[in-house]
KOLLUMFI-566907 format. One record per residue: residue in three letters; x, y, z of N, C-alpha, C in turn. Coordinates in steps of 0.2 Angstrom, whole numbers, padded with zeros to 4 digits, always signed. Layout:
// residues N
ALAXYZXYZXYZ;...
//
This chain:
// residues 352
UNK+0066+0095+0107+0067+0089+0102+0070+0092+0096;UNK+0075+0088+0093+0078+0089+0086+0074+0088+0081;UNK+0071+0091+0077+0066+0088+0070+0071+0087+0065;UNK+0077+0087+0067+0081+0081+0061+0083+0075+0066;UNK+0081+0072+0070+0082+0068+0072+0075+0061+0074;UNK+0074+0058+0072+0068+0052+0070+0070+0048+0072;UNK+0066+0043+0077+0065+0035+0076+0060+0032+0073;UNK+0062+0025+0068+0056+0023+0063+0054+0017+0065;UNK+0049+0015+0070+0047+0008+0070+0044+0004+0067;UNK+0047-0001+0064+0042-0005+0058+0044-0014+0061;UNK+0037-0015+0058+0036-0023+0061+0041-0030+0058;UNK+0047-0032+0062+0052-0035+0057+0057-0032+0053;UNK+0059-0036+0047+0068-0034+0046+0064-0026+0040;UNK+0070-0022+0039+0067-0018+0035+0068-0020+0028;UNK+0073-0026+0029+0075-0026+0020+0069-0029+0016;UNK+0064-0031+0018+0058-0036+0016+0055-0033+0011;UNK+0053-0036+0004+0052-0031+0000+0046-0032-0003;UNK+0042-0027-0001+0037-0026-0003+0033-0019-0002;UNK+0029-0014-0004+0030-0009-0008+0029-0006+0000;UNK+0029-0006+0004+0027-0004+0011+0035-0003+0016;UNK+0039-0009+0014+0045-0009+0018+0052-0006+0012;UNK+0048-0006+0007+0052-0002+0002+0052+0007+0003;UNK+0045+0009+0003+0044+0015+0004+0049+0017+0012;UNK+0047+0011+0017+0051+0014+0025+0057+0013+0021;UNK+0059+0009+0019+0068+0010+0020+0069+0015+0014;UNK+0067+0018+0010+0069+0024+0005+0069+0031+0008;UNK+0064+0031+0011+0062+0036+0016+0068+0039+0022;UNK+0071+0033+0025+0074+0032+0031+0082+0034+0027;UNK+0082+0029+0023+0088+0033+0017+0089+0039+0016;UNK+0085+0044+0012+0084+0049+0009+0085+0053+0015;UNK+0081+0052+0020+0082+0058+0028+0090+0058+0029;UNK+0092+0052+0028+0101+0051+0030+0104+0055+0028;UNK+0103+0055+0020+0106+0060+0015+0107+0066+0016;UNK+0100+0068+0019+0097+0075+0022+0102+0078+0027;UNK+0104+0073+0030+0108+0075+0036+0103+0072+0045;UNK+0099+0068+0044+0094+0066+0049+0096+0062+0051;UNK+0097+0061+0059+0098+0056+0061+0093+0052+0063;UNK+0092+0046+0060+0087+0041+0057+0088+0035+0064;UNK+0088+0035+0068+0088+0025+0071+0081+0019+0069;UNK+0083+0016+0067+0075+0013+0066+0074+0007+0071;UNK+0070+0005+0074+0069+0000+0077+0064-0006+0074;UNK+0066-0014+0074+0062-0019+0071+0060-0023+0077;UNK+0054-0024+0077+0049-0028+0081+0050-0034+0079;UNK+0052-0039+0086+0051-0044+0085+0042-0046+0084;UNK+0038-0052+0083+0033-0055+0085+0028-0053+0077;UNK+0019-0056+0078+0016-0057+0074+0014-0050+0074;UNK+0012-0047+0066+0008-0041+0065+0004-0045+0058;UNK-0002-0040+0060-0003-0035+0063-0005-0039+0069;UNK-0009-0042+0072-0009-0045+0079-0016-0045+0081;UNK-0018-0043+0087-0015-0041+0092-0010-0048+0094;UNK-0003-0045+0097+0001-0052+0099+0006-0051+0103;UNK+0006-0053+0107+0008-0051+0116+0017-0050+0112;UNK+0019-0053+0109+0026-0056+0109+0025-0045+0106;UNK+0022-0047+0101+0024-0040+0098+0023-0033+0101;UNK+0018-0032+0106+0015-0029+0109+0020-0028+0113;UNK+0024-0033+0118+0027-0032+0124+0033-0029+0119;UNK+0037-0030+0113+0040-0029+0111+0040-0019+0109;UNK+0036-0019+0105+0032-0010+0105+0034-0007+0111;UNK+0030-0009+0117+0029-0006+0124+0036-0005+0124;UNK+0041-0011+0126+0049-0008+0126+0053-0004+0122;UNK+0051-0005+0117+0051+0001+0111+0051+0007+0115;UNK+0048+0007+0114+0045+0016+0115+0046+0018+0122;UNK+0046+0015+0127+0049+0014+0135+0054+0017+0133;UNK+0059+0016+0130+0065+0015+0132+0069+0023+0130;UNK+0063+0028+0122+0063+0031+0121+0063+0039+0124;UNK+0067+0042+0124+0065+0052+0128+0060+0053+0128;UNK+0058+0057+0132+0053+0062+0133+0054+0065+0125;UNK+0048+0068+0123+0048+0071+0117+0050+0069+0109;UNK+0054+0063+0110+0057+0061+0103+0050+0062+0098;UNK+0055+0060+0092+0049+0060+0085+0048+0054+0084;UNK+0045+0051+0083+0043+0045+0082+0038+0042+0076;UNK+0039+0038+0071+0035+0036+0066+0037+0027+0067;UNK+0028+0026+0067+0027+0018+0069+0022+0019+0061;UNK+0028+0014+0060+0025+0006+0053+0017+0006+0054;UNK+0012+0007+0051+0005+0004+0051+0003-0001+0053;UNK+0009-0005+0050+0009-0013+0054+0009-0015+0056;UNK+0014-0010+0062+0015-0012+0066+0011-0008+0074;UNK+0007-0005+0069+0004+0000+0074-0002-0003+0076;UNK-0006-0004+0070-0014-0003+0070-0018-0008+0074;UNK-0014-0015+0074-0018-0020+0078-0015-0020+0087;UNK-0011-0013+0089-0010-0013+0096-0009-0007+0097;UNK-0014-0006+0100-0018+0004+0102-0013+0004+0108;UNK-0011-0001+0114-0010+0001+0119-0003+0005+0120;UNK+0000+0001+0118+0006+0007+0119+0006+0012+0116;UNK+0004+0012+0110+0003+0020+0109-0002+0025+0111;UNK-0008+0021+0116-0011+0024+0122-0005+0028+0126;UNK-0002+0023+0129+0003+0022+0135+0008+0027+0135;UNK+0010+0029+0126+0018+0031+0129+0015+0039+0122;UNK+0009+0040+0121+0008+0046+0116+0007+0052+0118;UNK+0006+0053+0127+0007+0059+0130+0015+0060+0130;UNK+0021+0057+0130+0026+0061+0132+0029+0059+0125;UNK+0029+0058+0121+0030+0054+0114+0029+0059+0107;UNK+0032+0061+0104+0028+0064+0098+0025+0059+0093;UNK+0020+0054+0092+0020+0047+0087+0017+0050+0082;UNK+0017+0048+0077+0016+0049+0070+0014+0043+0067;UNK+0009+0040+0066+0006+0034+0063+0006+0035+0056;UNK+0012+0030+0053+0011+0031+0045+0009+0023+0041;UNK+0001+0025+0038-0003+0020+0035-0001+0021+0030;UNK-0001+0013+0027-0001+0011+0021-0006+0011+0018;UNK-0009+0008+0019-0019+0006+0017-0022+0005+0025;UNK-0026+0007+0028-0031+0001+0032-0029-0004+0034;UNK-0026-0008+0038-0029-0014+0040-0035-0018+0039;UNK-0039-0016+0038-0044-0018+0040-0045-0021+0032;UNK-0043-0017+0026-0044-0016+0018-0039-0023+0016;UNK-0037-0029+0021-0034-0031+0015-0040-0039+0016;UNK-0036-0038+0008-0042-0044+0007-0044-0051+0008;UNK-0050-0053+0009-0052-0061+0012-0052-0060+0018;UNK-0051-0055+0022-0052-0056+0029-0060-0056+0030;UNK-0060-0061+0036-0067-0062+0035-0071-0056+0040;UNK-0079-0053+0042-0080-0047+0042-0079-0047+0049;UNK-0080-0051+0054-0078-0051+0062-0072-0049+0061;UNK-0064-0051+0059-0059-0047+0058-0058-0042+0055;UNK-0059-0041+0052-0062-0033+0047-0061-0028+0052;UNK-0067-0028+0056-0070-0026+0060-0066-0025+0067;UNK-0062-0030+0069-0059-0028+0075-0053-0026+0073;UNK-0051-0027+0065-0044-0022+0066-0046-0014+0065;UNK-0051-0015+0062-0052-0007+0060-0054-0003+0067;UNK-0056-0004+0072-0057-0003+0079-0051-0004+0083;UNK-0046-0008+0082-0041-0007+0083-0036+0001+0080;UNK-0038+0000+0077-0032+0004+0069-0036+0011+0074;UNK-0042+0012+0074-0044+0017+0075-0041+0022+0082;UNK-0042+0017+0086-0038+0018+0094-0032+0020+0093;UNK-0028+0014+0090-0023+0016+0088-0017+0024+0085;UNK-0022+0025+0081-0021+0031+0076-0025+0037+0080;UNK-0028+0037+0084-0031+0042+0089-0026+0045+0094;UNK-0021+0039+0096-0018+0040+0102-0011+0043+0098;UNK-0010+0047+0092-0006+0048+0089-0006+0055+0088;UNK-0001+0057+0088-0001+0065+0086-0003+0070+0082;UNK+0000+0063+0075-0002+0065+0067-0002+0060+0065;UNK-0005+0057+0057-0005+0051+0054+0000+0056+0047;UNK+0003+0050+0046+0007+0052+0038+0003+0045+0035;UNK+0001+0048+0028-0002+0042+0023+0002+0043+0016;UNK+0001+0038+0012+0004+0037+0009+0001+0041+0000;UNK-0006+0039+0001-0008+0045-0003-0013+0049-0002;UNK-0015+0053-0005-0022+0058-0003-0028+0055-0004;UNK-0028+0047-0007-0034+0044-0007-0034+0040+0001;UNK-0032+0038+0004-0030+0033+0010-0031+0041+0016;UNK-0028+0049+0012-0031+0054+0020-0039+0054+0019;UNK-0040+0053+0013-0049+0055+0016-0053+0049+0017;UNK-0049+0044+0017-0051+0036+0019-0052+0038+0030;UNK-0047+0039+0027-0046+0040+0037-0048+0045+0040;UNK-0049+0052+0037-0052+0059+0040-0058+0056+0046;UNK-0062+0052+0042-0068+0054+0048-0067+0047+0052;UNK-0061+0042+0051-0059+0039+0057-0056+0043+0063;UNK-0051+0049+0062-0050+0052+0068-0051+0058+0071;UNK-0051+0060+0077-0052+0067+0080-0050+0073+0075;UNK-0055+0076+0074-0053+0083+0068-0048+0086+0072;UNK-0043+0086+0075-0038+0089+0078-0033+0086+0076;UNK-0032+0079+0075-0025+0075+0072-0025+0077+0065;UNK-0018+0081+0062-0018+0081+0056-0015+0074+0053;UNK-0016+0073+0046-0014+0069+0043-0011+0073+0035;UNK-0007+0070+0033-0002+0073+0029-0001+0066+0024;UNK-0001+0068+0017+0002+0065+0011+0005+0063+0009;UNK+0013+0059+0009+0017+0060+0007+0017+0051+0002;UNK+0018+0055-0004+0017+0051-0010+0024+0049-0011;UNK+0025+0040-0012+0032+0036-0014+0034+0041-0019;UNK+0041+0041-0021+0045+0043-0027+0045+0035-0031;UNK+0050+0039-0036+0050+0032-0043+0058+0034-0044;UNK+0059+0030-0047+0069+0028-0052+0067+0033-0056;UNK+0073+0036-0056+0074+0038-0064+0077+0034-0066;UNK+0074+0034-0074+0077+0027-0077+0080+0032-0084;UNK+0082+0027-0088+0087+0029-0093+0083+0028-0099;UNK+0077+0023-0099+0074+0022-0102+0068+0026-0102;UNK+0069+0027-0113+0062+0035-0112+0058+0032-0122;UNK+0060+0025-0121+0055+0023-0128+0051+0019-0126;UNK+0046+0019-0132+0040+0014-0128+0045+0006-0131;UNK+0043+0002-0128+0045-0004-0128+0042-0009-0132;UNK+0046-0011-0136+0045-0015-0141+0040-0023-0137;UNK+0037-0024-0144+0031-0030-0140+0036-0035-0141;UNK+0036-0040-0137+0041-0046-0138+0038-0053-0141;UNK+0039-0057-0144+0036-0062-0146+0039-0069-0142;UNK+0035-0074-0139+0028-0072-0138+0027-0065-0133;UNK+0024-0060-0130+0023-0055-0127+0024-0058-0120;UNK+0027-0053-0115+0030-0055-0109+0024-0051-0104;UNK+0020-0054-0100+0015-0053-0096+0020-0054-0089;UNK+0020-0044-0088+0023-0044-0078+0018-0041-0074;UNK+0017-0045-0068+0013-0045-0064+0019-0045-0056;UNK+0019-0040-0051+0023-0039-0049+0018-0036-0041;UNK+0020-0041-0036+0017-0039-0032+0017-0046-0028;UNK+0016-0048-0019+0016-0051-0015+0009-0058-0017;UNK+0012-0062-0018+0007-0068-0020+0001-0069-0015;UNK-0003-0064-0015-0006-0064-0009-0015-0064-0011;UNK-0020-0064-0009-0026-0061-0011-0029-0056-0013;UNK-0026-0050-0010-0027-0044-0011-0024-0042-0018;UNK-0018-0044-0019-0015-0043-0026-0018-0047-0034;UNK-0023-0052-0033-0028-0055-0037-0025-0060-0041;UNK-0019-0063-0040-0015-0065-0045-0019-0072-0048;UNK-0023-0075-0043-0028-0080-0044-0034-0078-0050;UNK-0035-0072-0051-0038-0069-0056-0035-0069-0064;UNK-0029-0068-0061-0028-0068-0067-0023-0072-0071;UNK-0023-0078-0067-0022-0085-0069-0029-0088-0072;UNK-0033-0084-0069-0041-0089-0072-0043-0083-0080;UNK-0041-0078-0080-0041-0075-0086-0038-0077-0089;UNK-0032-0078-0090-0027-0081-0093-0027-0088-0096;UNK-0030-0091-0094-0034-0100-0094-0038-0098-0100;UNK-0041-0092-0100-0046-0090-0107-0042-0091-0115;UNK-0037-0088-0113-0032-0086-0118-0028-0093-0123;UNK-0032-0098-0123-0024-0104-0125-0021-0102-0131;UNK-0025-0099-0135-0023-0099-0142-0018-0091-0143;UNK-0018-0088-0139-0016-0083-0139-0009-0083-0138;UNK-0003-0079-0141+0004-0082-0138+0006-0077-0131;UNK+0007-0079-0129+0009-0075-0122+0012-0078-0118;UNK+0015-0076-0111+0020-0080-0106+0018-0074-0102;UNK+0019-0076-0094+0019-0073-0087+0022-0073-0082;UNK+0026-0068-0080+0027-0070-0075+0025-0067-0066;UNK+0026-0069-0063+0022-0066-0056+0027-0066-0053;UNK+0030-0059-0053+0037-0056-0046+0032-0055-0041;UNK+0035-0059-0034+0033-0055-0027+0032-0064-0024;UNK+0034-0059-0016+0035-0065-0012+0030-0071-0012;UNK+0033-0078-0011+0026-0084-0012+0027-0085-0004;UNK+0030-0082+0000+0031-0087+0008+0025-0082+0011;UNK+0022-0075+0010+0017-0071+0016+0011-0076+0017;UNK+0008-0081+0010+0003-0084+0009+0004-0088+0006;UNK+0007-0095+0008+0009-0102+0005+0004-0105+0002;UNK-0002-0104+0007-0009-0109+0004-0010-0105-0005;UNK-0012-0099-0002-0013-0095-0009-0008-0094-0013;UNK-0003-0095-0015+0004-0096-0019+0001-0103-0020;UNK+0002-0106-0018-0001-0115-0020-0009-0114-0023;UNK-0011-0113-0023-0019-0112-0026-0016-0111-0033;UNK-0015-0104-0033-0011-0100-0037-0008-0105-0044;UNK-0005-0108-0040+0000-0114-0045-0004-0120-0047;UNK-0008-0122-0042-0013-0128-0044-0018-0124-0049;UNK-0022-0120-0049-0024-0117-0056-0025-0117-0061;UNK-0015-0114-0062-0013-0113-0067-0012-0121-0070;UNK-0011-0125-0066-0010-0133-0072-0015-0133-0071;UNK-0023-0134-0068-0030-0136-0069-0032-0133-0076;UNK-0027-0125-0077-0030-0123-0083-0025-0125-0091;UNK-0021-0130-0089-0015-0130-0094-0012-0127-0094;UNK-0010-0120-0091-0005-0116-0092-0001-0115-0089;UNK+0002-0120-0084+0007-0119-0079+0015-0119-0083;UNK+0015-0121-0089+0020-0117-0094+0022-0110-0095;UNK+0016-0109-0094+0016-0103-0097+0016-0098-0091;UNK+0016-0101-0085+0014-0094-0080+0020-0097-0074;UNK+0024-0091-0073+0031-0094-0069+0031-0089-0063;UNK+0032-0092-0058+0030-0090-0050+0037-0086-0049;UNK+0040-0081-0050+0046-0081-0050+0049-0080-0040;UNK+0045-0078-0034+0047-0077-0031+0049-0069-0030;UNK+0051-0067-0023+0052-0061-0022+0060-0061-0025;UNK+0061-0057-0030+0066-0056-0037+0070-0050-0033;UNK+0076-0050-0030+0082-0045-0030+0081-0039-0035;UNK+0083-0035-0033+0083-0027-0038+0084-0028-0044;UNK+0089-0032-0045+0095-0032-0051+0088-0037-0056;UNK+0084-0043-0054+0081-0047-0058+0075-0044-0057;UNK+0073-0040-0054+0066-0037-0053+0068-0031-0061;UNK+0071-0028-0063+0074-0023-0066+0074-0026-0073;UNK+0077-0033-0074+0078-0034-0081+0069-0037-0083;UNK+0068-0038-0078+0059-0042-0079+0055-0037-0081;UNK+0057-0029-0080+0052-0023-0080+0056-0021-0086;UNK+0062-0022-0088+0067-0021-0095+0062-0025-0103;UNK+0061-0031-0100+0060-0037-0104+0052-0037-0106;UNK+0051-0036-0101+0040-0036-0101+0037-0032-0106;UNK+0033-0032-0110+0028-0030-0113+0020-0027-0111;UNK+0019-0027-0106+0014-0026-0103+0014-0028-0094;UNK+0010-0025-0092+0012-0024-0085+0003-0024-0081;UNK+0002-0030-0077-0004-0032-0077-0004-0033-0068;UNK-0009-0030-0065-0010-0029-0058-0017-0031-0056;UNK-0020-0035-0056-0030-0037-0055-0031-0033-0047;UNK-0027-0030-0043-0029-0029-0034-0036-0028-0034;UNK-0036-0031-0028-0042-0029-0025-0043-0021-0023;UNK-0036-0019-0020-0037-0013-0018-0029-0011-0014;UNK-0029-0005-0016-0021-0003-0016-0022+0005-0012;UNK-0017+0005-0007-0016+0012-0004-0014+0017-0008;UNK-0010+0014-0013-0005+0019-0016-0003+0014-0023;UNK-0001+0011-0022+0003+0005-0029+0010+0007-0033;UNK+0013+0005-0029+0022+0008-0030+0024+0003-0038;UNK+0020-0003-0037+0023-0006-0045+0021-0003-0049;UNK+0015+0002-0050+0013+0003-0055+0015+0009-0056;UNK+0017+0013-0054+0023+0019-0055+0027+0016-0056;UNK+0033+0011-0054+0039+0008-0057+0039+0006-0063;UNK+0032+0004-0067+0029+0002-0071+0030+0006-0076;UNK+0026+0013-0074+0027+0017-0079+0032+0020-0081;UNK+0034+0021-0074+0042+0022-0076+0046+0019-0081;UNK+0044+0014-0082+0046+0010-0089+0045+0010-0094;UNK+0038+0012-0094+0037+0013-0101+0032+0009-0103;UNK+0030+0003-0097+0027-0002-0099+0017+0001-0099;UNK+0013+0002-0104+0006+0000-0104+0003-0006-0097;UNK-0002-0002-0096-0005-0005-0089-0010-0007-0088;UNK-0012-0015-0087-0022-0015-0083-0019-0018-0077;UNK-0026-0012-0076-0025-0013-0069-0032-0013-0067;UNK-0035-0014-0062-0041-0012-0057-0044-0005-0054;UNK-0048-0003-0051-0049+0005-0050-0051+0002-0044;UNK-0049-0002-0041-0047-0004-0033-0043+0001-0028;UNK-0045+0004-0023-0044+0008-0018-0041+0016-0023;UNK-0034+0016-0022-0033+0023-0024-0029+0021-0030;UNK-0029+0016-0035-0027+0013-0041-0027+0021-0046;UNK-0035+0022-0047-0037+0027-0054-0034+0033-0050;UNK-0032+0035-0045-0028+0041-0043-0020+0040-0044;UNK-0019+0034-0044-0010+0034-0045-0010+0031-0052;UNK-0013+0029-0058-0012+0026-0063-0017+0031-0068;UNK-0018+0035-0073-0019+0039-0075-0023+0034-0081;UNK-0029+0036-0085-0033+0032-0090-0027+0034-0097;UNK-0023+0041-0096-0020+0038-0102-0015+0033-0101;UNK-0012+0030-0098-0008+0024-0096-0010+0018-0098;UNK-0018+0018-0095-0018+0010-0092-0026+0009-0093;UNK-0029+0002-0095-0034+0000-0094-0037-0001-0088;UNK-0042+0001-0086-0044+0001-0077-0051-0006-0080;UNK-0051-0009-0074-0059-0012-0075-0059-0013-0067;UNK-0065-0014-0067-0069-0018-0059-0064-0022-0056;UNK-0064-0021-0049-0060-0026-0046-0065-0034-0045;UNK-0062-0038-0047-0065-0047-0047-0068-0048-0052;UNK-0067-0042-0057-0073-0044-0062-0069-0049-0070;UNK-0068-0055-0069-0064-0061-0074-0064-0058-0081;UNK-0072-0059-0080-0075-0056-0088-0071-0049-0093;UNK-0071-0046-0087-0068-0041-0091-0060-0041-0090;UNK-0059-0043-0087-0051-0044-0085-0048-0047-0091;UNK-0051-0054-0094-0049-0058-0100-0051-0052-0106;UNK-0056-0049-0104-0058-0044-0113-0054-0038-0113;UNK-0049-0037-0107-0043-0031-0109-0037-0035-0111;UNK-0036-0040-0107-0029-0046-0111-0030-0045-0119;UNK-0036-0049-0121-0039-0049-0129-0036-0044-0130;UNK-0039-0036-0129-0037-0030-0133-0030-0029-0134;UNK-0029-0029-0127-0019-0026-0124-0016-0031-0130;UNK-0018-0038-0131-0012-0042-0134-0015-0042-0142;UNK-0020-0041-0143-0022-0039-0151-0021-0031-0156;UNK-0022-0026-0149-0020-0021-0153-0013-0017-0150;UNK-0011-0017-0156-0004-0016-0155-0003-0005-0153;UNK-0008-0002-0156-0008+0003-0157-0011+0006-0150;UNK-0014+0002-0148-0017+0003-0139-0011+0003-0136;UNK-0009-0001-0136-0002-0003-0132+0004+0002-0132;UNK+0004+0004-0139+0008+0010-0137+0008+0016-0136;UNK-0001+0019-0138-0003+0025-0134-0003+0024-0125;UNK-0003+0018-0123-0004+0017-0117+0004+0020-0114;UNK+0007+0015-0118+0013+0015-0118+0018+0023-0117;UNK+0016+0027-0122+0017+0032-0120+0016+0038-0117;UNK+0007+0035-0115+0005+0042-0108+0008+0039-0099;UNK+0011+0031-0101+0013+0032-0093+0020+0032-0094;UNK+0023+0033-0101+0030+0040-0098+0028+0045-0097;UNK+0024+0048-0099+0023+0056-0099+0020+0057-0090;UNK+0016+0051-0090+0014+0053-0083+0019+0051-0078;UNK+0024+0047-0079+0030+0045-0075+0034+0052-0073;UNK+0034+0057-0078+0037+0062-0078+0035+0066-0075;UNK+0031+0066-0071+0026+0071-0068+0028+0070-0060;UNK+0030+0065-0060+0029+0060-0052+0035+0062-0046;UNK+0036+0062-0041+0043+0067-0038+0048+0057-0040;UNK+0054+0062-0037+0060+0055-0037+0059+0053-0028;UNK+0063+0050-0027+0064+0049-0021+0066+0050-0017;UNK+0070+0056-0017+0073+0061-0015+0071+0068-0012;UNK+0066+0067-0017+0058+0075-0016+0053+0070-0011;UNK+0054+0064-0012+0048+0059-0007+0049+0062-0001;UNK+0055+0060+0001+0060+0059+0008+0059+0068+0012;UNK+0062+0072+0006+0061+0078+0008+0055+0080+0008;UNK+0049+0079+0006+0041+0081+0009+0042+0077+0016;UNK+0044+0069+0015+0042+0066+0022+0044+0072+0028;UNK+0051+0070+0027+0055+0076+0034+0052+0084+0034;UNK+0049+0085+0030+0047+0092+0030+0039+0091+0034;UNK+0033+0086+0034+0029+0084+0035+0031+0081+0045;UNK+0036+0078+0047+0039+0077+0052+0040+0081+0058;UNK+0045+0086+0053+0046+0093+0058+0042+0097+0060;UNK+0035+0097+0056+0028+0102+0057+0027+0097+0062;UNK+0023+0091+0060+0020+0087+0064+0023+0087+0070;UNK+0030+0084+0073+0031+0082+0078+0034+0090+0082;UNK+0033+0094+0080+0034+0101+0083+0030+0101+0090;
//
C-alpha cells in the first residue's frame, strides 16, 4: 500500500458547507498539495440511515476497492451502516473519521439515540483506527471501542486572515450567528433571547443552511414575528465564502447557543476575526473557545443567554477584552495546511 495514496468516502456532494464537509474537502485539498493522491467517493442515498439505497451504495464502494488501500469513511457516512465496513475491513485499511457521535445530535428522540449509537459502535469497531476531530470527541469514544483501535486527533486549521485589530462595535451592533439552521445549533434560542432585548439596538443575522431542517428554519422565522423581531433577525441562508467573509468582516459580536459541538470550526473562524464570543460549554465548546475569548453559559439555559447579550451589548470594555484574547488565541491555532499535514501523517501510521 502507498501511504500517500487515499480514498475519502463522504456521504453526498463534498461542496456542501457545513463545518464537517468543510473540514473533508480542506483536508483532501491540503493532501493534494502534499503530493497524495486523494480520490474521493460521494454516496448516493439517506445518512446517516440505516438506508438500503446508501448501504448498497458503500458496499460498492468499497467492493470495488484493492486489497489493502487506505481508506477514510465520512462519520456520516459510516456510523448508521456497520455492514460494510464489517464486510470489507479485513482486507481494507478503513479509518472512521468522527465528527461528533451520531447519536449527540440534538432532538433526537432516545429509541434513536440509542440505535445510532449501537450502530456507530459496530461500525467504528470494524475499523482499523478512528481519526476525530478533536481530543474531546477521542475520549468520548475511548471506552466505545476495542482498546486496540487507536484513535488520533486531528484538530480543523483556520484562515489566516489580514485582520489583526479588535473591531470596531457598529451601530446598531451586528449579531453573527453562523452555523446549519438546525436544533443542535440552538438558533431558536436565541431568537427567544433576543425577543427580551426590544429596547436595545441590535440586528442578526443567522448564516447556515435553512434546507437540512425546513420545519425548524420555519419555527425559527415564525418566532422571530411572534416576538416582533422578524426585522431584526434575517435568515441569511447558506452564504458562499466571499458573503460569509464580509458578514464575519462587518459583525460585532459572534453568538453560537449549541447544544453541543465536536469541535466548532465557526468559532475558530470567529476568532480568527477578532470577533468576542458567547457561546455554550456544550460538548467540546470550552476546549475550542478559551474563557479569555468568550462568554460560556449552560447549554438551553434563555435566562442566561439574554443576561450575556445585556452584558456583550452594554459593556463595551468586555467586548474588547474578549475581543482581543480570541486574537491571541487564534494565533496559537495550526493553518490548514499544518491540519492536512497532521491528517496524512496520522494516515500513514494508522493505515500502515
Amino acid at each position: 500500500m502507498n501511504p500517500a495514496s487515499l480514498h475519502f468516502v463522504i456521504p453526498g456532494a463534498l461542496e456542501q458547507r457545513t463545518g464537517g464537509y468543510i473540514y473533508d474537502a480542506r483536508i483532501c485539498f491540503g493532501l493534494r498539495r502534499m503530493g497524495w493522491t486523494v480520490q474521493v467517493h460521494e454516496l448516493a442515498g439517506h445518512f446517516p440511515g440505516p438506508d438500503r439505497v446508501a448501504e448498497q451504495t458503500l458496499d460498492h464502494t468499497l467492493r470495488q476497492l484493492p486489497d489493502g488501500s487506505a481508506v477514510v469513511i465520512d462519520g456520516l457516512a459510516l456510523g448508521g451502516l456497520p455492514l460494510p465496513a464489517e464486510t470489507h475491513g479485513g482486507r481494507l485499511a478503513l479509518i472512521g473519521l468522527v465528527h461528533h457521535p451520531l447519536s449527540e445530535e440534538t432532538a433526537l428522540p432516545p429509541p434513536r439515540a440509542a440505535e445510532l449509537r449501537a450502530l456507530e459502535q459496530r461500525a467504528l469497531a470494524a475499523c482499523r483506527a478512528v481519526i476525530v476531530t478533536s481530543p474531546f470527541t477521542a475520549s468520548l469514544l475511548r471506552p466505545w471501542l476495542p482498546a486496540s483501535t487507536p484513535i488520533r486527533a486531528v484538530v480543523p486549521g483556520t484562515e489566516s486572515l489580514p485582520r489583526t485589530r479588535v473591531p470596531e462595535f457598529a451601530t446598531p451592533p451586528l449579531l453573527l450567528c453562523v452555523g446549519s439552521v438546525v436544533p443542535r445549533k440552538g438558533q431558536d434560542l436565541l431568537v427567544q433571547a433576543l425577543g427580551r432585548l426590544p429596547e436595545r439596538a441590535w440586528a442578526c443575522v443567522l448564516a447556515g443552511s435553512t434546507d437540512r431542517d425546513p420545519a425548524f428554519a420555519q419555527a425559527v422565522r415564525v418566532e422571530a414575528g411572534r416576538l416582533g423581531i422578524a426585522d431584526r433577525v434575517r435568515l441569511a441562508g447558506d452564504c458562499p465564502a466571499e458573503q460569509l467573509e464580509a458578514l464575519y468582516q462587518a459583525a460585532s459580536l459572534f453568538v453560537l447557543p449549541s447544544w453541543y459541538e465536536g469541535y466548532g470550526m465557526a468559532f475558530t473562524e470567529a476568532m480568527a476575526h477578532g470577533l468576542p464570543i458567547l457561546a455554550t460549554t456544550g460538548g467540546a465548546i470550552p476546549y475550542t473557545v478559551p474563557g479569555q475569548a468568550a462568554l460560556l453559559i449552560p447549554p438551553g439555559d434563555i435566562d442566561a443567554l439574554a443576561a450575556a447579550l445585556v452584558r456583550l451589548l452594554d459593556e463595551p470594555q468586555l467586548r474588547q477584552g474578549l475581543a482581543e484574547g480570541a486574537l491571541a488565541h487564534a494565533q496559537t491555532l495550526p493553518d490548514w495546511p499544518q491540519a492536512a499535514a497532521a491528517f496524512g501523517a496520522a494516515v500513514s501510521e494508522l493505515a500502515a
